[in-house]
C-alpha positions as CSV (number, residue, x, y, z in Angstrom):
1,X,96.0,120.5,142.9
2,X,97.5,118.4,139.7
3,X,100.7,120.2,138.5
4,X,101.1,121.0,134.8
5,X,104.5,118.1,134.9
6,X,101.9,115.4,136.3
7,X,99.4,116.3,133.6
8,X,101.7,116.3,130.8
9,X,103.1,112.9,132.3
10,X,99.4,111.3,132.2
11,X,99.1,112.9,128.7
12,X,102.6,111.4,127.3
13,X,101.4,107.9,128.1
14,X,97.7,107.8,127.1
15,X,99.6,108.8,123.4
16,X,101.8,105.9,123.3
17,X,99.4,103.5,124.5
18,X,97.1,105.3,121.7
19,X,99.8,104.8,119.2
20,X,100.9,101.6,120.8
21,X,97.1,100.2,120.1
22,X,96.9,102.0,116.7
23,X,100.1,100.1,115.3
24,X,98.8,96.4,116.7
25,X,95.5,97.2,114.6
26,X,97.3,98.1,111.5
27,X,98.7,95.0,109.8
28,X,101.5,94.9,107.6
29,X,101.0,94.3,104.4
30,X,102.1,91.3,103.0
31,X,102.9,91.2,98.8
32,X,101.2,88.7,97.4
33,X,101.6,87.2,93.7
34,X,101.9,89.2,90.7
35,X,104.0,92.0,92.4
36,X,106.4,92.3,90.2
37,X,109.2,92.4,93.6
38,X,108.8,89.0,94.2
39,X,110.3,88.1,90.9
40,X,113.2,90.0,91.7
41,X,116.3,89.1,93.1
42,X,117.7,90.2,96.5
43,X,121.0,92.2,97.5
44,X,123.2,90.9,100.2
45,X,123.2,92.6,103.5
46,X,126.6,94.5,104.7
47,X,126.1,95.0,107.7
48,X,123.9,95.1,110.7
49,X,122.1,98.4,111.2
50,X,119.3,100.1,113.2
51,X,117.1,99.5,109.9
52,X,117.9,95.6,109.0
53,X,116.8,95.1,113.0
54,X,113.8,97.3,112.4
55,X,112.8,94.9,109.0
56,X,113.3,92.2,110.9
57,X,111.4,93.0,113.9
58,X,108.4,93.8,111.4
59,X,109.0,90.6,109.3
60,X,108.0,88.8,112.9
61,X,105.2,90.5,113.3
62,X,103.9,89.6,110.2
63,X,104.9,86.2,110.3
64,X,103.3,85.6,113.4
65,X,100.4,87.8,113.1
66,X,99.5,85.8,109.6
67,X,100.4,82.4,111.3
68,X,103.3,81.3,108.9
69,X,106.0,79.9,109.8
70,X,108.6,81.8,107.5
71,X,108.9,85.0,106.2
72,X,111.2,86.4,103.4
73,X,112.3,90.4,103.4
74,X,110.8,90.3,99.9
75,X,107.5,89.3,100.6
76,X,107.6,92.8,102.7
77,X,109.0,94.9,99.5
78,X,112.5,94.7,100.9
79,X,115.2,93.5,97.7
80,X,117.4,91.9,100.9
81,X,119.2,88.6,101.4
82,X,116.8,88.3,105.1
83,X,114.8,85.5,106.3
84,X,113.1,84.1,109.4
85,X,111.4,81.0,110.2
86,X,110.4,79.3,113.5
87,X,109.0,75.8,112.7
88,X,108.6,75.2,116.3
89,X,105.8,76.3,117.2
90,X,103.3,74.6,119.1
91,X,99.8,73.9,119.6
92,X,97.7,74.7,123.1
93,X,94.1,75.1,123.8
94,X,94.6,78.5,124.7
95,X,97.1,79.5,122.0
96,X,96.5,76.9,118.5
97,X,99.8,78.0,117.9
98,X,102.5,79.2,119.8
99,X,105.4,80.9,119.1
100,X,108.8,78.7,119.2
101,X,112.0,79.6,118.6
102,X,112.8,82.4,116.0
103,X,115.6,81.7,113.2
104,X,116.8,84.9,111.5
105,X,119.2,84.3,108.9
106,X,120.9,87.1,106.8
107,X,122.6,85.9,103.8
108,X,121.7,82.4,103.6
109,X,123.7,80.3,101.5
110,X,122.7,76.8,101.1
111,X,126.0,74.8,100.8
112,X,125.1,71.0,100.1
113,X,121.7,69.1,98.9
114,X,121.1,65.6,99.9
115,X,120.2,63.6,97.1
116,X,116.8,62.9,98.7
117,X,113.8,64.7,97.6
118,X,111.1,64.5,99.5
119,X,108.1,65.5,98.6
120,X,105.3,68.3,101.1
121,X,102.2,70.2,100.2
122,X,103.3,73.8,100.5
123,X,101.8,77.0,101.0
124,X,103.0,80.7,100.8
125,X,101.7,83.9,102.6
126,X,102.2,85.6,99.4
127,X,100.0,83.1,97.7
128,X,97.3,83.0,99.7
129,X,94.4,80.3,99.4
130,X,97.0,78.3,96.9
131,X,99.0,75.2,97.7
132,X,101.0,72.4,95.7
133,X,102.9,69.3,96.1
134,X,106.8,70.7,95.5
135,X,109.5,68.3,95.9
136,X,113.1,69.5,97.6
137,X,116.2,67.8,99.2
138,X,115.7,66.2,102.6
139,X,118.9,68.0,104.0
140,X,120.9,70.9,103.6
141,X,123.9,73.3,105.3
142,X,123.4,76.5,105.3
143,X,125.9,79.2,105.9
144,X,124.6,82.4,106.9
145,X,125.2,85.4,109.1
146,X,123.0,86.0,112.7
147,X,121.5,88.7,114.1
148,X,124.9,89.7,116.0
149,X,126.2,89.5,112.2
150,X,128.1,86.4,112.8
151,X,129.2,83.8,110.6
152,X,127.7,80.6,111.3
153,X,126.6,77.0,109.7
154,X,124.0,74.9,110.4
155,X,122.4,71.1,109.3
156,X,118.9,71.4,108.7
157,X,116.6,68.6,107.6
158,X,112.6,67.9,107.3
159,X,110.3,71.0,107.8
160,X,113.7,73.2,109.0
161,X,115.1,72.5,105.9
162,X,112.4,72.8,103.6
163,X,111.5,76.3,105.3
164,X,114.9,77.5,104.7
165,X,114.6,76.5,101.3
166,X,111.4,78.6,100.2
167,X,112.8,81.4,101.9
168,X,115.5,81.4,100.1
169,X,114.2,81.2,97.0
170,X,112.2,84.2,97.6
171,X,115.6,85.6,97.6
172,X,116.2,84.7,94.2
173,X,112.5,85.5,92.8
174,X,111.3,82.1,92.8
175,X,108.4,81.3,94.3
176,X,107.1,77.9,95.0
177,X,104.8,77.7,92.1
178,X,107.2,78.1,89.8
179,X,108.8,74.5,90.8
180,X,104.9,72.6,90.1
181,X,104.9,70.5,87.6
182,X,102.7,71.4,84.1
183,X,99.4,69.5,85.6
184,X,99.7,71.8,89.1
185,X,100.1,74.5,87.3
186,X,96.9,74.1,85.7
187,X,95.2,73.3,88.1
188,X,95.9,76.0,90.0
189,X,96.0,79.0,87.1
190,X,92.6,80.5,87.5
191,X,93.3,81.0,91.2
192,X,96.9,82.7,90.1
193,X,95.0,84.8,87.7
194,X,92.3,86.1,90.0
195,X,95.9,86.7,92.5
196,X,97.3,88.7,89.7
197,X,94.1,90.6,89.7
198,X,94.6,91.6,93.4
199,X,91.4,88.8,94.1
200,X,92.6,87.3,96.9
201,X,91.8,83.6,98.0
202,X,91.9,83.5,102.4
203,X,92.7,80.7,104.1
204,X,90.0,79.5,106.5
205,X,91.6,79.5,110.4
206,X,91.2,75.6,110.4
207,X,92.9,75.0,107.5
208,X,95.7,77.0,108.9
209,X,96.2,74.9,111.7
210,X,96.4,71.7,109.8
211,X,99.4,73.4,107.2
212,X,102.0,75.4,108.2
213,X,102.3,78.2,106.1
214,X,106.2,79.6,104.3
């Protein structure tokens, strides 16, 4: 005979794995352009609390889930100075791309530019199915605070660097776009207005593979 505390035991987990299941379906949404947040600038972050772990936790999620390889708070509705990037991941047969390791950074500050610019075609989740030649420094330090809210610094250069360097200014409401020159810009308006018109433009899976996405 099955007692009533087993049954309610074998009922408590078949709803969490339900939910569990339910949650990995259900994407999170991603803003994309013409949301008028994006063109907003963020607020610093005081402290770390149950709900800046919980943003971040979800900014993975969709980072990964998406395949990009940088995610600003922003880009999930959230007017906070929070980013996270992990420009290592990897290629496999069984997994096109890995995860690597995870940068969070909470307040960023970008302390020095190198004079170099370098030029990179880049891409934005919230931009999807749009990309453009922008030019940035090489190198940067960044001061920012971790996830155990500490103060650190940190040299960055090449893809780290110009990851960090998005992200950050989707903290200020720029978005990469905005830094095309006048003959980008036109070449990519009629895909910006269909974007404003909630038309979106998806990027095929093997074109995700060859460009890393911010």
């Amino acid at each position: 005979m099955i007692r009533v505390d087993e049954c309610w035991a074998v009922f408590i987990k078949i709803t969490i794995a339900r939910v569990d299941s339910l949650r990995r379906e259900m994407k999170i949404e991603i803003l994309t352009y013409g949301h008028p947040t994006l063109k907003q600038k963020s607020e610093s972050v005081a402290g770390m609390t149950p709900e800046i772990r919980g943003l971040i936790d979800r900014m993975a999620e969709a980072m990964y889930s998406n395949k990009g390889v940088g995610l600003a708070a922003p880009q999930l509705g959230q007017l906070l100075r929070v980013v996270i990037l992990d420009v290592d991941q990897v290629k496999s047969e069984t997994k096109p791309r890995a995860k690597g390791k995870l940068h969070v950074l909470i307040n960023p500050e970008i302390l020095w530019e190198s004079q170099e610019d370098e030029p990179y075609v880049e891409g934005c989740l919230s931009i999807p199915g749009v990309d453009g030649k922008v030019y940035r420094p090489a190198q940067i330090g960044v001061r920012f605070r971790n996830l155990r809210f500490q103060d650190k610094e940190m040299q960055a250069e090449g893809l780290l660097a110009r990851v960090i360097q998005h992200e950050v200014d989707h903290l200020n409401g720029i978005l990469f776009v905005d830094r095309l020159g006048f003959t980008q810009r036109a070449l990519i308006a009629g895909k910006l207005s269909k974007l404003r018109k909630g038309i979106r433009h998806p990027i095929s899976d093997e074109r995700r593979e060859d460009k890393f996405i911010f």
